[in-house]
C-alpha positions as CSV (number, residue, x, y, z in Angstrom):
1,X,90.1,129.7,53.0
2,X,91.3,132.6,55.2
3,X,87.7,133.9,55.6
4,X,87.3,130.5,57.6
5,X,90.2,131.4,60.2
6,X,88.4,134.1,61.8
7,X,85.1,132.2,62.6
8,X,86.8,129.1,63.3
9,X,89.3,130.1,65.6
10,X,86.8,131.6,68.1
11,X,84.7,128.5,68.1
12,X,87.7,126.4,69.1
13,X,88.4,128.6,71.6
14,X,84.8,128.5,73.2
15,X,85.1,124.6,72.9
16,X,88.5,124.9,75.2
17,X,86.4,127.0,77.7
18,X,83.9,124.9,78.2
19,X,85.8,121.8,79.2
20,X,86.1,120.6,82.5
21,X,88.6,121.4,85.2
22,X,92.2,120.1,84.7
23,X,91.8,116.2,85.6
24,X,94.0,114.5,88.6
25,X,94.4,111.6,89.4
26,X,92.6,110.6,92.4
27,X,93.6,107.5,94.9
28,X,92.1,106.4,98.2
29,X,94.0,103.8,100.6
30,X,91.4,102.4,103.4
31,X,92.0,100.6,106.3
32,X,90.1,98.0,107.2
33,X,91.0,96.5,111.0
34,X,91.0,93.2,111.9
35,X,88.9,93.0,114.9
36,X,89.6,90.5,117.7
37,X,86.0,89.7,118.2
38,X,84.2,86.3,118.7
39,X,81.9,86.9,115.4
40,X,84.1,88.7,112.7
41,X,82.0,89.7,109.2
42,X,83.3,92.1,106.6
43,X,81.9,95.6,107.0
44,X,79.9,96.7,104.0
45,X,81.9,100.2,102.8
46,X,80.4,103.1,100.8
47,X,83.2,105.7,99.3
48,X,81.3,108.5,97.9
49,X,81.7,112.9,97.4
50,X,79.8,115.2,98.5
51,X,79.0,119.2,98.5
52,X,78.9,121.3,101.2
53,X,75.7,121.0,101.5
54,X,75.8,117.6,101.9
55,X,74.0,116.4,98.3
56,X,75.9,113.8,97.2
57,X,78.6,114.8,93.9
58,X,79.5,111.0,93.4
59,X,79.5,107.6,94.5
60,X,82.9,106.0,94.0
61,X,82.2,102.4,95.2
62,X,80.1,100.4,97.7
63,X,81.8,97.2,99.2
64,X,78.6,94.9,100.5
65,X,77.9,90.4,100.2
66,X,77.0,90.2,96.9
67,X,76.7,86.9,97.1
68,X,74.3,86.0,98.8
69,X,71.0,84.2,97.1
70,X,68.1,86.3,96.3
71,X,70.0,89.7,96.6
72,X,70.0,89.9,100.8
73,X,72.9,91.2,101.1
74,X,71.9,94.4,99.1
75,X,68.9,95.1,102.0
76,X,71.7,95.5,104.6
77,X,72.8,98.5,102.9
78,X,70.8,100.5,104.7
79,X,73.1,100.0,107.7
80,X,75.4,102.3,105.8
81,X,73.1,105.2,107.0
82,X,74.4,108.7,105.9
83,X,75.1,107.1,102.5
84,X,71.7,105.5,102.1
85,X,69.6,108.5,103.5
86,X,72.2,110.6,100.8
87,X,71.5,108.6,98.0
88,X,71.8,104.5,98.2
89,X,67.9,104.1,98.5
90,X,67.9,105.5,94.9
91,X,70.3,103.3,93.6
92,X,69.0,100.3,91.7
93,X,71.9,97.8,92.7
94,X,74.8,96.7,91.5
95,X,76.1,99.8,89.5
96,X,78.7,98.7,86.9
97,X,82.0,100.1,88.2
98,X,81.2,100.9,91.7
99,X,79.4,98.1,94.0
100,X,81.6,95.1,94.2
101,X,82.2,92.2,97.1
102,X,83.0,93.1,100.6
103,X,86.7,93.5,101.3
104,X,89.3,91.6,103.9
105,X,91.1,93.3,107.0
106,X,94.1,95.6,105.6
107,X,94.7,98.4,103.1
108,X,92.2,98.1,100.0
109,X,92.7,100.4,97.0
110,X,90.6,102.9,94.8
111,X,92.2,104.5,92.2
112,X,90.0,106.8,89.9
113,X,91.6,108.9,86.7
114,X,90.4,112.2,86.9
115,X,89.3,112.5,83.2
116,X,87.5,109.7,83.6
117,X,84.4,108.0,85.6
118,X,82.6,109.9,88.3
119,X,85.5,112.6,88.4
120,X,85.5,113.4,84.7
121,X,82.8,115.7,85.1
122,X,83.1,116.8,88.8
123,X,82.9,120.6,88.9
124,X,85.7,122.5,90.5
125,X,84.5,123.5,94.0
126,X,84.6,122.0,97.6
127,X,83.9,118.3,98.9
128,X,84.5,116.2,101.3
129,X,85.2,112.9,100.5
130,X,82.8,110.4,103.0
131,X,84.0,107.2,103.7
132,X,81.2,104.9,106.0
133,X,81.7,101.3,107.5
134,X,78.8,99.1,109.2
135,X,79.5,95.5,110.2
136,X,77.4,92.9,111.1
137,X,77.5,92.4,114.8
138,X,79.4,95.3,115.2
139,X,79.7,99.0,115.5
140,X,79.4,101.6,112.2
141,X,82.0,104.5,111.5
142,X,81.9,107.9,109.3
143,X,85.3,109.3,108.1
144,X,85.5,112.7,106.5
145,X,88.0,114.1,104.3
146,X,87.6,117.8,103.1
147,X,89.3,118.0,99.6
148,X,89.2,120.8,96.9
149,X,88.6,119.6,93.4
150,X,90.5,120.2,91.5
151,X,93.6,119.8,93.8
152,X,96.6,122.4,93.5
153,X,99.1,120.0,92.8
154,X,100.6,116.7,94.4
155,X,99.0,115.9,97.9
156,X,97.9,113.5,100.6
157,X,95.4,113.8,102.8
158,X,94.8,111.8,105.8
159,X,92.2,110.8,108.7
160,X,91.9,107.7,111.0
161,X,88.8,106.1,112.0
162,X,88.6,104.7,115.6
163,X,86.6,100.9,115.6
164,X,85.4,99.9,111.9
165,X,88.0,101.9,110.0
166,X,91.3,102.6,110.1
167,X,93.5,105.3,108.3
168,X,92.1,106.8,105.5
169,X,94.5,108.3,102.9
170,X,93.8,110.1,100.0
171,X,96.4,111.0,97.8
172,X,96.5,113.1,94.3
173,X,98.5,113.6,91.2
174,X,97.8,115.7,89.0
């Protein structure tokens, strides 16, 4: 039995080594305006992290009319351009846990547990979180948010879109 100690202990160690970064939990608050314009539609959204070199780490949710017949409202995703050039045209839509209807005017919600889902095995390293609004008969709006995964302890941090979003806040807890 103690002859055991010595080799297990140094393969539990290596097994705690390899793990992933500490998880946090991750939230995003997005503001979608209401627009006083005479044809209002819901702006398809795509959340998603990327590297510094702009390859995409994760896609945390695309907001786009999933209702309509024959699957229309997924060829309109393209209007999101940075995310579809980055990584939407190789999507085969919906994705379980990420695409889901297109949202109302005010503050949505996206909470993600860091030990979980797309962050569970995010690197640690640089991103910026991307945040990218298009609307029908309307304008289309990138706001960037440079976090560091995993984050240092309890933050927010915050950016404000001008037209098709509104203030972006991302807050974490570790």
């Amino acid at each position: 039995m103690r002859a055991l100690v010595p080799v297990l202990l140094p393969a539990a160690l290596s097994g705690l080594m390899s793990m992933p970064a500490v998880a946090a939990d991750m939230n995003v608050k997005i503001e979608i305006p209401r627009l006083n314009v005479a044809e209002y539609h819901r702006p398809y959204v795509a959340v998603w992290l990327e590297r510094p070199d702009q390859s995409v780490a994760a896609t945390l949710a695309v907001w786009y009319d999933v209702k309509k017949k024959d699957k229309e409202g997924e060829k309109w995703l393209k209007d999101l351009r940075q995310w579809w050039r980055r990584t939407g045209r190789e999507l085969q839509m919906p994705v379980d846990g990420v695409s889901g209807a297109t949202r109302a005017a005010g503050e949505q919600q996206l909470a993600f547990v860091g030990d979980k889902g797309p962050l569970a095995s995010l690197p640690a390293g640089d991103y910026i979180l991307m945040v990218e609004a298009a609307r029908e008969v309307g304008g289309r709006e990138v706001v960037k948010l440079p976090i560091q995964w995993p984050p240092k302890g309890v933050q927010s941090i915050k950016g404000k879109g001008e037209s098709e979003l509104g203030a972006i806040t991302l807050d974490f807890k570790p």
